[in-house]
N, C-alpha and C positions, 0 to 999 in steps of 0.2 A: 475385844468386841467379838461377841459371837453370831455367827449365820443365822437366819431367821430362815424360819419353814411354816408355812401359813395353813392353818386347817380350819375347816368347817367351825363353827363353837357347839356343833353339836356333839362334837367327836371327844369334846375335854372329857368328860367324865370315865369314857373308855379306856381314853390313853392315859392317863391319871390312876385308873382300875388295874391297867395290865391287859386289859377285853384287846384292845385294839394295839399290835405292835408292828404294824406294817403299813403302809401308805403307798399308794400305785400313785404316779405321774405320768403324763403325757412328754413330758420336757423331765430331761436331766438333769438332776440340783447339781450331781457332780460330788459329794458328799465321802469323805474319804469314813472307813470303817475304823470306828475308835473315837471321832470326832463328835464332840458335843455342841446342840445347838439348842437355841432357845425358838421353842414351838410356840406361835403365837396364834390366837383366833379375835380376828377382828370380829368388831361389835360387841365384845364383848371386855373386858376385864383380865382373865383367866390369860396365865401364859405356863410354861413351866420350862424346864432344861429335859432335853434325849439324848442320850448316847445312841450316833448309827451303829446297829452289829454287825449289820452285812447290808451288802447295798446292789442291784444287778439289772437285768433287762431281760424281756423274753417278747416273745410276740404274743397279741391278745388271744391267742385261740387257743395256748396252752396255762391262761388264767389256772388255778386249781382248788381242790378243798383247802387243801393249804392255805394259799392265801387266802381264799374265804376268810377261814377262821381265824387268821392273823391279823386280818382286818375287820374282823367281830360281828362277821357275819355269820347266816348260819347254813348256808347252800353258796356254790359258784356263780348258780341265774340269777340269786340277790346281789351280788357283788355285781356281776358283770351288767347288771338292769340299771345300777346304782352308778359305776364310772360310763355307763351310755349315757345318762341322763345329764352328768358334768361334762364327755369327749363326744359330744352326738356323732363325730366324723371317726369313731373308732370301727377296722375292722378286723378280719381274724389276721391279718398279717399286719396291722400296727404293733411298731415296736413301745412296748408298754416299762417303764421302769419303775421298780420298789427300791423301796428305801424301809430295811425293819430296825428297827429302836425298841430301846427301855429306855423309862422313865430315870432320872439323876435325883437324890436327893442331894446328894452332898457334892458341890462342883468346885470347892475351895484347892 
């Protein structure tokens, strides 16, 4: 049985793409690097398998291009306009955690 990790159904086509390989949380999944899980997006249909690559924590004020772009974005103040809108209590010293992945085709 593997761990579920729940996204948006907006986000399937990115993370399916390759666009989007990073995921910020508020809360800890705890997610060991190497481990595979199946991403689900309620309301929708659409699931697929991740492998986590690397997984860590930083506080919100040192967000960067980086994860922008890992999260398929295309500037910092979209990302961080975008986790204010789902964490409204986020501030520069909230401890923020990612979690980055690729996509699994083959999990046999």
């Amino acid at each position: 049985m593997y761990e579920l990790l729940k996204f948006n159904k907006k986000y399937y086509a990115d993370i399916i793409s390759g666009v989007k390989t990073q995921t910020i949380r508020k809360h800890n999944k705890k997610f060991k690097d190497g481990e595979i899980v199946k991403a689900i997006f309620p309301g929708s249909e659409n699931e697929c398998f991740i492998q986590i690559t690397h997984s860590g924590y930083k506080q919100f004020k040192y967000v960067n291009d980086e994860d922008a772009k890992r999260e398929g974005y295309t500037s910092v103040k979209k990302l961080k306009s975008e986790l204010l809108d789902i964490y409204p209590t986020l501030d520069n010293l909230t401890r923020i955690y990612y979690i980055q992945f690729k996509v699994v085709d083959d999990i046999a």
